[in-house]
C-alpha positions in Angstrom: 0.0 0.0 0.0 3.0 2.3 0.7 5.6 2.2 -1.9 9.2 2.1 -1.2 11.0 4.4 -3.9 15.0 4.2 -4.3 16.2 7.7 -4.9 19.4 6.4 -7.1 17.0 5.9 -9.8 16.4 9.8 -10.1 20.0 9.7 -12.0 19.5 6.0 -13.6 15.8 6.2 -14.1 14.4 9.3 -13.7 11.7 8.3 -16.1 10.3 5.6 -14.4 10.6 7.3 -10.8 8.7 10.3 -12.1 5.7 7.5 -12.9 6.0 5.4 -10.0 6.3 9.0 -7.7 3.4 10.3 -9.3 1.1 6.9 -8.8 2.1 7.8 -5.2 1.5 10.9 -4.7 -2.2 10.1 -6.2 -2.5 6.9 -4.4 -2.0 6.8 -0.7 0.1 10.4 -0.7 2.7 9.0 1.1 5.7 6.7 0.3 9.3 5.0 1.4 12.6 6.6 0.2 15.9 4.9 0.7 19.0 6.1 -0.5 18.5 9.7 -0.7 21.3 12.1 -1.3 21.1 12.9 3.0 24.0 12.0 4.6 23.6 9.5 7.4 26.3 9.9 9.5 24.4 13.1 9.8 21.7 11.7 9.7 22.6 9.9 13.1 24.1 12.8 14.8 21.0 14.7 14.4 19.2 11.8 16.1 21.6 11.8 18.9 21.2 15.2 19.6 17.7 15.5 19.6 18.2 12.8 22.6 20.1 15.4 24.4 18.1 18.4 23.9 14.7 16.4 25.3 17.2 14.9 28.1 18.3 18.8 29.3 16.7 19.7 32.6 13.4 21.4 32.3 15.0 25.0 33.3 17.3 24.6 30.2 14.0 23.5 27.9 12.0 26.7 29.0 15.2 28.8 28.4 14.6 28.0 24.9 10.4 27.6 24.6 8.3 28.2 22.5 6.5 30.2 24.2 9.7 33.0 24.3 9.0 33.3 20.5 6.7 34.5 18.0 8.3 32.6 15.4 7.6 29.5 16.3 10.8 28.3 17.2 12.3 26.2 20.5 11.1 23.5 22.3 7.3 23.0 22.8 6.3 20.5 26.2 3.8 17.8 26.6 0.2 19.2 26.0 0.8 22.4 24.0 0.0 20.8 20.9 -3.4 19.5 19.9 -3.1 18.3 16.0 -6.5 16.4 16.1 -8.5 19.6 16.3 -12.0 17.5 16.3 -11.4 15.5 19.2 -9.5 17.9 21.2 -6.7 15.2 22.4 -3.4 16.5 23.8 -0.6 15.1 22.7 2.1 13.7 25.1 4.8 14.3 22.5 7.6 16.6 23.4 8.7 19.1 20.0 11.5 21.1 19.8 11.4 23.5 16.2 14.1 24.7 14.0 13.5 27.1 11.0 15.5 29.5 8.5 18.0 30.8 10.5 18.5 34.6 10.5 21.1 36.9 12.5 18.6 39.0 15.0 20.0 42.4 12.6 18.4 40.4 9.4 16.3 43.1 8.0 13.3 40.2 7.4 13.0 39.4 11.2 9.8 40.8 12.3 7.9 39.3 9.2 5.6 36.4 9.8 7.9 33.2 10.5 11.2 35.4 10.2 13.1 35.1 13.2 16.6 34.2 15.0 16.3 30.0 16.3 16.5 29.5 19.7 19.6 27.0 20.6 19.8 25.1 23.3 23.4 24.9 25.4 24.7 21.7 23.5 27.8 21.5 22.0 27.6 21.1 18.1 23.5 21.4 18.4 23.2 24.7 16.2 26.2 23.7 13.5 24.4 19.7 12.8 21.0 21.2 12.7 21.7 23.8 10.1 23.4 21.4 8.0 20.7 18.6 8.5 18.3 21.6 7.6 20.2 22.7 4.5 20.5 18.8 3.0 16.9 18.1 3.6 15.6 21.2 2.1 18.2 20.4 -0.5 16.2 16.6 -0.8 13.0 18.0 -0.7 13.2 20.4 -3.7 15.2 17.1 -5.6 12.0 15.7 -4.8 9.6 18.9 -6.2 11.5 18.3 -9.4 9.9 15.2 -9.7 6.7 16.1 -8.9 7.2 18.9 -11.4 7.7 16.4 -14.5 4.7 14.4 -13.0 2.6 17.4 -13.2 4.2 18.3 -17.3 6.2 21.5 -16.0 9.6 22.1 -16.4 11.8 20.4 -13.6 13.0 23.4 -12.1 9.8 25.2 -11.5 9.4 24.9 -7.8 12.8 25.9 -7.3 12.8 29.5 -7.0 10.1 29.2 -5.2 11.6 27.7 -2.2 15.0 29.0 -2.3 14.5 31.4 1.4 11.5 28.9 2.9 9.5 28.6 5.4 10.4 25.0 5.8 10.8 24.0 9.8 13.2 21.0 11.4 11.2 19.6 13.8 12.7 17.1 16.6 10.3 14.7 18.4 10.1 12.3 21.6 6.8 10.5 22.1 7.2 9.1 25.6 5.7 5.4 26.4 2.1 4.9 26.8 0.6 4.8 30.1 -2.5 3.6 29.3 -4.3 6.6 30.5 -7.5 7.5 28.8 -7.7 9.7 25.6 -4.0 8.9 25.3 -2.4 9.9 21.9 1.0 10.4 21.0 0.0 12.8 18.0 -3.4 13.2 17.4 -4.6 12.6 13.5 -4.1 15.3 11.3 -2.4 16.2 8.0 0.7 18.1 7.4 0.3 22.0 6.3 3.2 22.6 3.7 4.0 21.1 0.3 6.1 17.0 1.7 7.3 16.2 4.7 10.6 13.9 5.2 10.1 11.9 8.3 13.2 9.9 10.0 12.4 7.9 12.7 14.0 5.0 14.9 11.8 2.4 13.9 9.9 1.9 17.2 6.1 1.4 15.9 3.2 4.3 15.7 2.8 5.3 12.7 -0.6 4.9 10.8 -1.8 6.4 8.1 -5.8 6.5 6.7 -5.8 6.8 3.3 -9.6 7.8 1.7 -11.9 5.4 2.0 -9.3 2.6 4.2 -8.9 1.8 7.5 -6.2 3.0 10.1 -2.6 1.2 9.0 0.5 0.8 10.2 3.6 2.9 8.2 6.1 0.1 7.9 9.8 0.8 8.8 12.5 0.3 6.5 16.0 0.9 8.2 17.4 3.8 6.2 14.8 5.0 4.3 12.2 8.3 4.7 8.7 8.2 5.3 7.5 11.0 2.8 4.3 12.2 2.5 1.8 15.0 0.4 1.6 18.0 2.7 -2.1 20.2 2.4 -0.2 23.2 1.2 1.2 21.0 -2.7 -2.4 19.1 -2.6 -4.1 22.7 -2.8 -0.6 24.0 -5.4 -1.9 20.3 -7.5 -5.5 21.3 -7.3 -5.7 18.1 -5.5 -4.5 15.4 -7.9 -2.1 14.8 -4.7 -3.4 13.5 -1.8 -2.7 14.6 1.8 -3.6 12.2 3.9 -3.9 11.8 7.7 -1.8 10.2 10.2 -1.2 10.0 13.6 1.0 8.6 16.1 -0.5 6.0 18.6 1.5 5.5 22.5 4.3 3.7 21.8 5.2 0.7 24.0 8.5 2.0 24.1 10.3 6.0 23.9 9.7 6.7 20.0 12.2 9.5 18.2 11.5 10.7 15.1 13.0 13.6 13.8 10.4 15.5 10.6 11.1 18.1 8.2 8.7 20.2 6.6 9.2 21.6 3.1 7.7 24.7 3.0 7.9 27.6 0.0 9.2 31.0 0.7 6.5 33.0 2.4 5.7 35.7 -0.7 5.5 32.3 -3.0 1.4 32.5 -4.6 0.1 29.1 -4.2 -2.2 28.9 -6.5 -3.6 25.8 -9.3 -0.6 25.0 -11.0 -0.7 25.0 -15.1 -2.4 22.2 -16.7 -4.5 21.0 -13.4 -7.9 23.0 -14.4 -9.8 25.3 -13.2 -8.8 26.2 -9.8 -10.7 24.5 -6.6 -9.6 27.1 -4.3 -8.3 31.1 -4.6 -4.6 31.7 -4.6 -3.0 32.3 -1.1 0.5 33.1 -0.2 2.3 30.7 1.4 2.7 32.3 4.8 -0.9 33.5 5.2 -1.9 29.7 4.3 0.7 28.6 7.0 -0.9 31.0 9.6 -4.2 29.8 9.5 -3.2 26.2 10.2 -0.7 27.0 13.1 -3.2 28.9 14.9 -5.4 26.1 15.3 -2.7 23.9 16.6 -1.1 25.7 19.0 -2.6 25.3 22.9 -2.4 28.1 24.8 -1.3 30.0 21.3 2.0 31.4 20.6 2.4 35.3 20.8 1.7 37.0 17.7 
């Protein structure tokens, strides 16, 4: 039901990947991606580190919340996300968000998402994160390219589109289940912005529903990415691509996942690409589309 994808074919058989990527991204919206251009020794490093950043006593954590920032950036506790906004579950997960990093003298901070990160006091945290951030952004617009050719445009058209994004690193600890009522690691929901690239340390949670199924379990492949059709590109597509929602049950175990979220820049118009018809919704830009779903996830909200 979920396909796995090898990314070496985008240089041996970029043909065939464009087809098989674009039954995907029509079919379940989400797939499996191993070997991608992502280093994993960095790969692991990140992974280690976000270990240590959720280990930090929680002085060091509220140092860097949050809740210090408009800009959504910093480390969010248990509870102050509710992503099933029907249900109203809390979830237990702990979060801890990374975004395009500015100096605070940038003349863009003070626009909506623009804003210095928030690092925590761990040695190589802020140098690993960027670079993770950089190669993952780097993957994900590989990946647009794709989509791009699937959709008859020319490969490079998301590109400058995405080239100063609002694209967010987002580290995650999902503590064991307790058994406690209402208990939900994440809560179902989709993802707001165009794919997300989901690493994770294999410990089981995942499910995904895709239209018209039942609840099922994303299966883990060591190595590869769990990639998935954001709302943001399923609104761009004029919804040939599905976004479809997951959620995260209580794992029996600590789970660790580590997402990123490829975003456009903030000006970029998303609105019905060429060749997809007449368009099922007006244009918005990227940010103010962004805006609206943050606001309804964040409990209590973060300043504006």
């Amino acid at each position: 039901m979920i396909p796995l994808l090898d990314w070496t074919r985008a240089r041996s058989d970029r043909a065939g990947l464009v087809a098989d990527l674009g039954a995907a991204v029509r079919g379940t919206g989400f797939f499996l991606l191993k070997n991608s251009d992502i280093d994993p020794d960095l790969r692991t490093r990140v992974l280690n580190l976000s270990d240590a950043v959720f280990a930090l006593p929680e002085g060091e954590k509220e140092a860097v919340a949050i809740s210090n920032t408009p800009h959504y950036r910093g480390w969010a506790r248990p509870g102050v996300e509710s992503l099933d906004e029907t249900r109203g579950e809390v979830d237990t997960k702990q979060t801890f968000n990374i975004g395009y990093d500015l100096a605070p003298n940038d003349p863009r901070v003070g626009e909506p998402f623009r804003g210095p990160n928030q690092w925590p006091p761990l040695p190589g945290f802020r140098e690993k994160m960027l670079a993770y951030y950089d190669a993952a952004q780097a993957q994900g617009v590989a990946i647009l390219s794709l989509l791009a050719e699937d959709l008859g445009l020319p490969p490079d058209h998301f590109a400058p589109l995405f080239d100063a994004p609002l694209s967010a690193l987002r580290l995650l600890h999902y503590p064991p289940a307790t058994g406690a009522a209402g208990e939900i690691g994440a809560g179902a929901h989709t993802d707001y912005g165009a794919i997300t690239l989901l690493m994770t340390d294999g410990e089981p949670g995942l499910q995904v529903r895709p239209r018209g199924g039942d609840w099922t379990d994303v299966p883990h492949v060591p190595g590869a990415y769990v990639v998935n059709i954001g709302d943001c590109l399923m609104r761009w597509s004029n919804d040939i691509y599905v976004s479809t929602p997951h959620r995260v049950l209580p794992p029996a175990r600590t789970r660790r996942s580590v997402a990123f979220f490829v975003e456009a820049n903030p000006d970029a118009l998303v609105t019905a690409l060429p060749g997809t018809g007449a368009a099922k919704y007006p244009p918005i830009r990227a940010a103010d589309y962004l805006a609206s779903r943050l606001d309804a996830t964040y409990a209590p909200k973060v300043p504006t």
